[in-house]
Backbone as numpy.savetxt, mean C-alpha at the origin, in Angstrom:
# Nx Ny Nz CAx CAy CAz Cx Cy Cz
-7.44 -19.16 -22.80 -6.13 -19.26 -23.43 -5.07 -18.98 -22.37
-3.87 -19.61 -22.41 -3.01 -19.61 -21.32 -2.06 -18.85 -21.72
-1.38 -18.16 -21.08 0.22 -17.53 -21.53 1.14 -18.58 -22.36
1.32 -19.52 -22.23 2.27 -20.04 -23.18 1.35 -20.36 -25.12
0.07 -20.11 -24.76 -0.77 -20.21 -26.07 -0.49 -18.71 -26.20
-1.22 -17.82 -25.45 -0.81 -16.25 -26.53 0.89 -16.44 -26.78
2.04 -16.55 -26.20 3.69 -16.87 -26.88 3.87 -16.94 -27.78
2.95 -18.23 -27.97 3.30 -18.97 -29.56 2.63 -18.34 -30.49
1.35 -17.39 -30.64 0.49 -16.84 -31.20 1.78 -15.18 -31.37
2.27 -14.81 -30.60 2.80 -13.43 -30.69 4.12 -13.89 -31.57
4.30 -15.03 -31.31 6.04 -15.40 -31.97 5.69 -15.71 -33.77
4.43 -16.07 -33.96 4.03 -15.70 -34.98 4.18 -14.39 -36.14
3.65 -13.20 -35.27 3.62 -11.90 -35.27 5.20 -11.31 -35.83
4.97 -10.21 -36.61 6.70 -9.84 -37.25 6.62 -8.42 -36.04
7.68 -8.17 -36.29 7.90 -6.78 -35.56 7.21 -5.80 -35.65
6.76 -5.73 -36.89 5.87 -4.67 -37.02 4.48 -4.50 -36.17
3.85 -5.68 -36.75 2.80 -6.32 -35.94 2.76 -5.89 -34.34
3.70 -6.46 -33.79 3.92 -7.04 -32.67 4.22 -5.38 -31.89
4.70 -4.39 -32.73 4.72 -2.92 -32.36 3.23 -2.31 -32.29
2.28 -2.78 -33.44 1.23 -2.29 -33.70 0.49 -2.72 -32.62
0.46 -4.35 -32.02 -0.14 -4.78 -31.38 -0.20 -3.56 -29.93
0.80 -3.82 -28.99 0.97 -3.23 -28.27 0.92 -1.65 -27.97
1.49 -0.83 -29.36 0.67 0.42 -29.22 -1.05 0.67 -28.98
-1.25 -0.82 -29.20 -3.08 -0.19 -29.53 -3.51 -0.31 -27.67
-2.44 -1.71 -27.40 -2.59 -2.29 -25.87 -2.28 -0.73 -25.22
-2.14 -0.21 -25.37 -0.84 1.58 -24.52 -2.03 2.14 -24.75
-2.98 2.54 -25.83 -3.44 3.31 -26.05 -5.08 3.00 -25.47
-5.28 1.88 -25.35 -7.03 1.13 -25.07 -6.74 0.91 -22.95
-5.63 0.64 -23.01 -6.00 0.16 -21.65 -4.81 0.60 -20.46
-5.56 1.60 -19.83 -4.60 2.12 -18.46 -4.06 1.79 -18.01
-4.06 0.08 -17.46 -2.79 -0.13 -16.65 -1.69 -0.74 -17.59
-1.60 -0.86 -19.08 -0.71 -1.30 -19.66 0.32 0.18 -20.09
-0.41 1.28 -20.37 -0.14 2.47 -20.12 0.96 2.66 -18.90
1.01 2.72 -17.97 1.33 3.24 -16.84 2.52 1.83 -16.63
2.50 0.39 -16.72 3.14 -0.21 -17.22 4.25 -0.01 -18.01
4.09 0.63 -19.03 5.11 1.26 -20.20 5.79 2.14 -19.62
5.11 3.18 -19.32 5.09 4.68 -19.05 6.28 4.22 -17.89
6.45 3.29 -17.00 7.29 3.15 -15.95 8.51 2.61 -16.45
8.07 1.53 -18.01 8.97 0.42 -17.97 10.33 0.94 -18.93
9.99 2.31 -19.71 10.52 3.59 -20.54 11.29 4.49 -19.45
10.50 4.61 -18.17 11.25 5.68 -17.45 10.81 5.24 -16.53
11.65 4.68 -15.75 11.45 3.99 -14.54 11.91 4.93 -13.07
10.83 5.73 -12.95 11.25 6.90 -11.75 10.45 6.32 -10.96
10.87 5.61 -9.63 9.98 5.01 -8.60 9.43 5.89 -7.56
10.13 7.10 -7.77 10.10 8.04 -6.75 8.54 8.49 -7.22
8.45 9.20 -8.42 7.38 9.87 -9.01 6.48 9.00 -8.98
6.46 7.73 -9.37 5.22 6.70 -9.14 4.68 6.31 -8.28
6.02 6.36 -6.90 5.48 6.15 -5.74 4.28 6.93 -5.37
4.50 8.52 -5.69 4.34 10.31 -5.32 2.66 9.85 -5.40
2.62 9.63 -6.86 1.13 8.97 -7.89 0.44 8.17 -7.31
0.93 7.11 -6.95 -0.07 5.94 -5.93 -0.13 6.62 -4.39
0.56 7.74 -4.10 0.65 7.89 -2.33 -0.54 8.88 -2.70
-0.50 9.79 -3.87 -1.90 10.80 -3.88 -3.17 9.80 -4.03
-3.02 8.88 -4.64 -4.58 7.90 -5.25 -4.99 7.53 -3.67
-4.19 6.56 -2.97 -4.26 6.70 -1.12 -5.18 7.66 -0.56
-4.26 8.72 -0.84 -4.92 10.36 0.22 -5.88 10.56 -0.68
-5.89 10.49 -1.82 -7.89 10.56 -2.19 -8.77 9.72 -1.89
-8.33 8.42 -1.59 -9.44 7.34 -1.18 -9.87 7.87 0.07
-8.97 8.50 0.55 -9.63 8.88 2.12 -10.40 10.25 1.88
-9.73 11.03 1.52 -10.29 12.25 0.95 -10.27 12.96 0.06
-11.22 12.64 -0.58 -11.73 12.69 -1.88 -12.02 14.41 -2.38
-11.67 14.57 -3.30 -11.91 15.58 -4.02 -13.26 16.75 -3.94
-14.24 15.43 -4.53 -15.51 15.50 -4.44 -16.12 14.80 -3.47
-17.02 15.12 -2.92 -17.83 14.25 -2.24 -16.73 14.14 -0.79
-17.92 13.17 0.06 -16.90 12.87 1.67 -16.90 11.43 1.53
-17.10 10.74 0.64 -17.04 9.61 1.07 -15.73 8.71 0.64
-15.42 7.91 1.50 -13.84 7.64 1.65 -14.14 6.11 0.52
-13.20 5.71 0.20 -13.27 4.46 -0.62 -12.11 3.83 -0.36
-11.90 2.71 0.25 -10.95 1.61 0.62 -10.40 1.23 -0.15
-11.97 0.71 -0.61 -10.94 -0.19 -2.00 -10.16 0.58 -2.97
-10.28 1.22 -3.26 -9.45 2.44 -3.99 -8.10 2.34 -3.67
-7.97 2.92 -1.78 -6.75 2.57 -1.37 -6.04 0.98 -1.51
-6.40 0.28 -1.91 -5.77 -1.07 -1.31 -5.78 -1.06 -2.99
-6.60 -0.44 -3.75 -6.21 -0.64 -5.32 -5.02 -0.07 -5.85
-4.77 1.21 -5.00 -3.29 1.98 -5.36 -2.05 0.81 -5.00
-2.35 0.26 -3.59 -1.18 -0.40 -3.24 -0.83 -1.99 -3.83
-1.92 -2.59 -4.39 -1.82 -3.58 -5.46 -1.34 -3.11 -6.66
-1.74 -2.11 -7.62 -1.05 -1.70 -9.12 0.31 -1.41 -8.57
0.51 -0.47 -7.56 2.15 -0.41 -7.13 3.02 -1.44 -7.33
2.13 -2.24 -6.53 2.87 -3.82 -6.17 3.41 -4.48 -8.07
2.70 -4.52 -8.38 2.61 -5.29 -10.18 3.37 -4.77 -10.80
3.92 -3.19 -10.55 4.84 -2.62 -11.22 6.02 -2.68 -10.99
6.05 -3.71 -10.23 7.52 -3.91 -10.07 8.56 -3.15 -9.00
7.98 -2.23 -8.57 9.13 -1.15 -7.45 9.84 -1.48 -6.85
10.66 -1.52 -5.74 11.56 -1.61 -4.84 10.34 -1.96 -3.44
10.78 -2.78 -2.79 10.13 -3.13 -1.58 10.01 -2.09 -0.71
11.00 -1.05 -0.56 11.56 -0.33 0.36 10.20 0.64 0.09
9.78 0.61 -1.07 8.17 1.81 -1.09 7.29 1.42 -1.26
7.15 0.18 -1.51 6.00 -0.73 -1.16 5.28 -0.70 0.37
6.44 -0.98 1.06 5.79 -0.54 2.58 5.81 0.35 2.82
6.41 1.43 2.22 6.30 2.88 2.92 5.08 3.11 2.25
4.52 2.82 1.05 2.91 2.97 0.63 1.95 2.39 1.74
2.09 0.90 1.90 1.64 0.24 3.12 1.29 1.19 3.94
2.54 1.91 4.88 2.09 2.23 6.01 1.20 3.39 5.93
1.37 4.29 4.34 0.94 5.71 4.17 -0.30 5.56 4.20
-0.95 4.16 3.89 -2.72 3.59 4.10 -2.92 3.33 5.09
-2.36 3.31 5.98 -2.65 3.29 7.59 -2.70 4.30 7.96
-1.75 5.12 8.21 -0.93 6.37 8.81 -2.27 7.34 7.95
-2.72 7.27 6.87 -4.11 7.83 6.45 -5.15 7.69 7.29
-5.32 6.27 7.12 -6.64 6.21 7.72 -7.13 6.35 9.00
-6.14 6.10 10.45 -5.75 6.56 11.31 -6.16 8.28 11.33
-5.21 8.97 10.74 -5.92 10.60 10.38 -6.79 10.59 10.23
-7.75 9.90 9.24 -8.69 10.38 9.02 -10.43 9.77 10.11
-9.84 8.66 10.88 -10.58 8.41 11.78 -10.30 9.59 13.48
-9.24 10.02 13.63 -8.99 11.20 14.24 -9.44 12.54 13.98
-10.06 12.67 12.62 -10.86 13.75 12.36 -12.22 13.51 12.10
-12.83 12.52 11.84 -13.93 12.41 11.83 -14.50 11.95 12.78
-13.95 10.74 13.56 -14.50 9.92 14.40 -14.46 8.67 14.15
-14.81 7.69 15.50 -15.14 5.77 14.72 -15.78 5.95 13.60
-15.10 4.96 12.85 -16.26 4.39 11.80 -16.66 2.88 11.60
-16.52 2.25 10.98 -16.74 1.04 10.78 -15.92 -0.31 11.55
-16.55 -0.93 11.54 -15.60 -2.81 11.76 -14.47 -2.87 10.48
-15.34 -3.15 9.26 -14.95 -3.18 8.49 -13.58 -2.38 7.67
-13.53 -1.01 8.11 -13.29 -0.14 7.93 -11.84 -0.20 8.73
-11.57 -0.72 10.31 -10.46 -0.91 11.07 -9.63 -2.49 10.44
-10.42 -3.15 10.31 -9.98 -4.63 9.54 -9.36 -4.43 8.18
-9.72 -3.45 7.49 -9.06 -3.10 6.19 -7.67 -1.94 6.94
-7.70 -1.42 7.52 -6.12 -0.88 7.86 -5.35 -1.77 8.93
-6.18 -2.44 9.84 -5.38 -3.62 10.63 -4.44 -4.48 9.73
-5.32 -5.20 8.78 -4.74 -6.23 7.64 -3.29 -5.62 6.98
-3.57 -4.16 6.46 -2.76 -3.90 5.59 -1.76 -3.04 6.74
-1.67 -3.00 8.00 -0.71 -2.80 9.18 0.14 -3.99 9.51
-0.64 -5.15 9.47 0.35 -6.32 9.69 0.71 -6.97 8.55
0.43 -6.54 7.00 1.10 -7.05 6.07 2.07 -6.04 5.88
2.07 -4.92 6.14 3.52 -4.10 5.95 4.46 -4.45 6.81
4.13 -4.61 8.28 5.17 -5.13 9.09 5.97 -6.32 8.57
5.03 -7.35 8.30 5.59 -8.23 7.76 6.65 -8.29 6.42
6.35 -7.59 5.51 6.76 -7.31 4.44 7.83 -6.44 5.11
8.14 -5.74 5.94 9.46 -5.16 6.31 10.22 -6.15 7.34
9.23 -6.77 8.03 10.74 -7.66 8.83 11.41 -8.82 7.66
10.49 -9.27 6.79 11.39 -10.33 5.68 12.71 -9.32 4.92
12.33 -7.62 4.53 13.26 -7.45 4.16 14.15 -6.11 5.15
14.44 -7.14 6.17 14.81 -6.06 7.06 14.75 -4.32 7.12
13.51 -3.88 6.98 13.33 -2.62 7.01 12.42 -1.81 8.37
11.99 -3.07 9.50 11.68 -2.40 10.27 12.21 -1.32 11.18
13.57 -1.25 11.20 14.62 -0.51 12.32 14.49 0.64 11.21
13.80 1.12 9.88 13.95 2.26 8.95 12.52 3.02 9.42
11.32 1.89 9.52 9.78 2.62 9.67 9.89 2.93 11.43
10.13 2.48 11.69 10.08 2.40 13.16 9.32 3.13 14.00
9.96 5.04 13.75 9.16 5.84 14.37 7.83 6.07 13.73
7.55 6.06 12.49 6.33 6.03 11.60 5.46 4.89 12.75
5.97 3.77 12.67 5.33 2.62 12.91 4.46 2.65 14.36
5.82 3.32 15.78 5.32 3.61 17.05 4.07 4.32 16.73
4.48 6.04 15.84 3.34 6.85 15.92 2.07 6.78 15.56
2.23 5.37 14.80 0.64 5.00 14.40 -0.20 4.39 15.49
0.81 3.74 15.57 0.43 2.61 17.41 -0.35 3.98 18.33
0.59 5.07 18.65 0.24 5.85 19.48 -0.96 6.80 19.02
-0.95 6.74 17.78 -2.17 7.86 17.19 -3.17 7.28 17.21
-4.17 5.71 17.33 -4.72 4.79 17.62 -5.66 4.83 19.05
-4.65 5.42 19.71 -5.28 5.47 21.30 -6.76 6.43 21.47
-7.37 5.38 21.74 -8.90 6.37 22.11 -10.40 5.34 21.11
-8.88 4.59 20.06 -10.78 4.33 18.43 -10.42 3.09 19.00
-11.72 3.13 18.75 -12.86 1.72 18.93 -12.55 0.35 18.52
-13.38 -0.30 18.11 -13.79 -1.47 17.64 -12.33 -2.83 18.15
-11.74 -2.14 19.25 -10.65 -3.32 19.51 -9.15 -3.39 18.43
-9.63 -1.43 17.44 -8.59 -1.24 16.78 -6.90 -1.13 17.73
-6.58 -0.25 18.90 -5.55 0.03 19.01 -5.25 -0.95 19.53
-6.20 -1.95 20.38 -5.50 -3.14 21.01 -4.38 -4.03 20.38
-5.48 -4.33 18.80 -4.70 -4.86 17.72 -3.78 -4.72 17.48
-3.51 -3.33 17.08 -2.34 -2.57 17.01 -1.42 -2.83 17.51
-1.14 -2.78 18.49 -0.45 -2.96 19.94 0.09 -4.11 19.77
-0.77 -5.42 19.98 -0.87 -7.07 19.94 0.27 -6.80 18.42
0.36 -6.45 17.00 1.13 -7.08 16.21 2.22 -5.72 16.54
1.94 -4.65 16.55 3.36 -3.94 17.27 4.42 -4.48 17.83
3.90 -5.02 19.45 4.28 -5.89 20.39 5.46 -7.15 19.44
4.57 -8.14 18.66 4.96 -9.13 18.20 6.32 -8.76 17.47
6.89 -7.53 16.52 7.55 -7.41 15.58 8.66 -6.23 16.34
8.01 -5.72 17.41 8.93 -4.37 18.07 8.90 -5.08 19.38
9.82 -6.62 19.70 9.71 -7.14 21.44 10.18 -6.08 22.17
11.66 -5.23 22.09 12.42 -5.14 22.63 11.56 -3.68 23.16
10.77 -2.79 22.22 10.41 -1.50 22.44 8.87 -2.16 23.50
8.68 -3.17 23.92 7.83 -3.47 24.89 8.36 -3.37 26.08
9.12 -4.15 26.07 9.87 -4.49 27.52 10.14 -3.08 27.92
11.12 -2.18 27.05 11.49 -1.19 27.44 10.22 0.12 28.36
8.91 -0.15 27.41 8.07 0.47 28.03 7.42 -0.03 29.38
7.64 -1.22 29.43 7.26 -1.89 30.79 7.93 -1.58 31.67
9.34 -1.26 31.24 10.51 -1.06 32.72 10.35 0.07 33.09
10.06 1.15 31.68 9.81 2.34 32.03 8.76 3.10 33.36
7.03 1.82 33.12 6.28 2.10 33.44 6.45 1.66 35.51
7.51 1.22 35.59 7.72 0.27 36.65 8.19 1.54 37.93
């Protein structure tokens, strides 16, 4: 069934209904919950707070040591759906880097896999901040990840560097003249 078939099926529905319906939707299923819960009181700050803790548990978890990615990249998708302001969208972005980074500095290398899931979501935040001009805001966040990088493996900081480079020209050159 397509969205314009449930429409015509809800336009059916009287108010009452259509109240009943959706309380049961609030009450059976979490992300319609949290949906509401935002769309009633729309504090981006506090929601942000909520998805930046779900992040820092994917890495470190409560229970147990084992880190879960997808978790993280699940906080920063429901963020995304809820509608927020761009401006904390990437600052979530980078807080899944700027994590995982830490947490490969305290443990050690880990995976391929594991650098390719914070690489990806390093050059989709960049990106997502130069369309809405917010790189000259992350900036120092952005260097210190670059710089906290130095030492792990798998061809991670090179990367780093390589889309750094691409989006920060001017803070290259400058380090080149420096190094001269």
């Amino acid at each position: 069934m397509g969205l314009t078939d449930v429409k015509k099926e809800l336009k059916k529905l009287d108010k009452d209904k259509l109240i009943d319906l959706i309380a049961d939707l609030y009450k059976k299923n979490k992300s319609v919950k949290e949906f509401f819960d935002f769309y009633v009181n729309p504090n981006e700050r506090e929601l942000f707070e909520k998805y930046r803790d779900k992040i820092f548990e994917a890495f470190y978890p409560k229970r147990g040591n084992n880190y879960k990615l997808k978790d993280g990249k699940q906080a920063i998708s429901d963020f995304k759906k809820m509608g927020s302001s761009v401006d904390l969208l990437a600052d979530l972005m980078l807080f899944y880097v700027e994590t995982g980074v830490r947490f490969t500095n305290n443990y050690g290398d880990i995976n391929e896999s594991f650098y390719k899931s914070l690489a990806t979501t390093f050059y989709e935040s960049l990106t997502l901040m130069e369309n809405e001009n917010l790189l000259e805001k992350f900036e120092d966040r952005v260097d210190k990840v670059v710089d906290d990088t130095r030492g792990i493996g798998w061809g991670f900081h090179d990367y780093l560097v390589e889309v750094w480079i691409s989006f920060y020209p001017a803070e290259d050159e400058e380090n080149e003249t420096e190094e001269e």
